[in-house]
N, C-alpha and C positions, 0 to 999 in steps of 0.2 A: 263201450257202454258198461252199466254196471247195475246190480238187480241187489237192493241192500233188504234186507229180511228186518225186520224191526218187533221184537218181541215186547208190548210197551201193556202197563197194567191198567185195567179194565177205567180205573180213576183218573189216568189221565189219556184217556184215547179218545177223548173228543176234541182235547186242547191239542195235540199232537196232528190230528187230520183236520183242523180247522188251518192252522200254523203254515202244515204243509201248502193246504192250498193255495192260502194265501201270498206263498212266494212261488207259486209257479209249481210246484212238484204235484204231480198225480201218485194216488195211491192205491191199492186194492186191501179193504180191511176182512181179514179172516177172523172168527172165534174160535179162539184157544186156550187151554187149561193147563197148568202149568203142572209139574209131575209132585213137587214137592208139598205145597199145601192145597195144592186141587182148585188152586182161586182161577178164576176168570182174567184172562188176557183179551189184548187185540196181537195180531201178526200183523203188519203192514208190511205189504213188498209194493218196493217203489222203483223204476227203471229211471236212471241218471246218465248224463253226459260224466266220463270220471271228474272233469275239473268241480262237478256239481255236489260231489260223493262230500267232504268235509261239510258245507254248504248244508246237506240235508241232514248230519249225523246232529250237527250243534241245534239243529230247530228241533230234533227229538232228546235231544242230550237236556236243551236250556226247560221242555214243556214234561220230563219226564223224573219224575220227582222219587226217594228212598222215601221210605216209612218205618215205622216201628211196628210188629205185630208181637202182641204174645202168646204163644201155644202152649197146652198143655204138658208137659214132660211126662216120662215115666215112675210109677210108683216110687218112692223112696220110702222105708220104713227108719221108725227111730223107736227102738226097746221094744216095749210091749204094745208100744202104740197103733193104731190103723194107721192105713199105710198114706200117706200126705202128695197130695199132686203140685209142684212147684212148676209155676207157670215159666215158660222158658221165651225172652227173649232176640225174635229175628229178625234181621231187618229185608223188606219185600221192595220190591216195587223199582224204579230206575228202568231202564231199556238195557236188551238183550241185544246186540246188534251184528250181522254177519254181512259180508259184503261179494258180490263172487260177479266174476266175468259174466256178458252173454256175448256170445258167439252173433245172435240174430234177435230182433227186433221188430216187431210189426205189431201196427193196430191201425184196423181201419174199422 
């Protein structure tokens, strides 16, 4: 068996656990905040049969979509001018994905 961590952004985490369930995969959704721009996540950890592991990655792969954000950069000056903020370009969003052994399994 196999316990896949799914780090998936806040805009598509309804589309992502609707998806899942709907082909069979259970999942537990955590709130999480990501370190970089402090934006809002879901974690989903889902326990799979391994043959299952490809299976679940493509239904978060196909429901978990890039974006464009633009953040602010730091000061740049030019001569005598105040100093100008040029908004900086990065792309968010997609799924974070980690995959690890479990040794043991139980829910009742």
């Amino acid at each position: 068996m196999k316990l896949i961590y799914a780090i998936v952004n806040n805009d598509d985490s309804h589309a992502v656990s609707t998806n899942l369930t709907k082909n069979g995969f259970f999942a537990t959704k955590l709130a999480s905040t990501g370190g970089f721009l402090m934006a809002g996540n879901t974690t989903f950890l889902t326990c799979c049969e391994n043959e299952s592991v490809d299976t679940v990655i493509e239904i978060i792969k196909k429901h978990s979509r890039k974006r464009t954000q633009y953040i602010p950069s730091a000061a740049s000056f030019s001569g005598d001018a105040m100093p100008v903020n040029y908004p900086t370009e990065v792309s968010i969003g997609g799924a974070t994905i980690f995959v690890t052994d479990i040794e043991r399994f139980e829910k009742f």
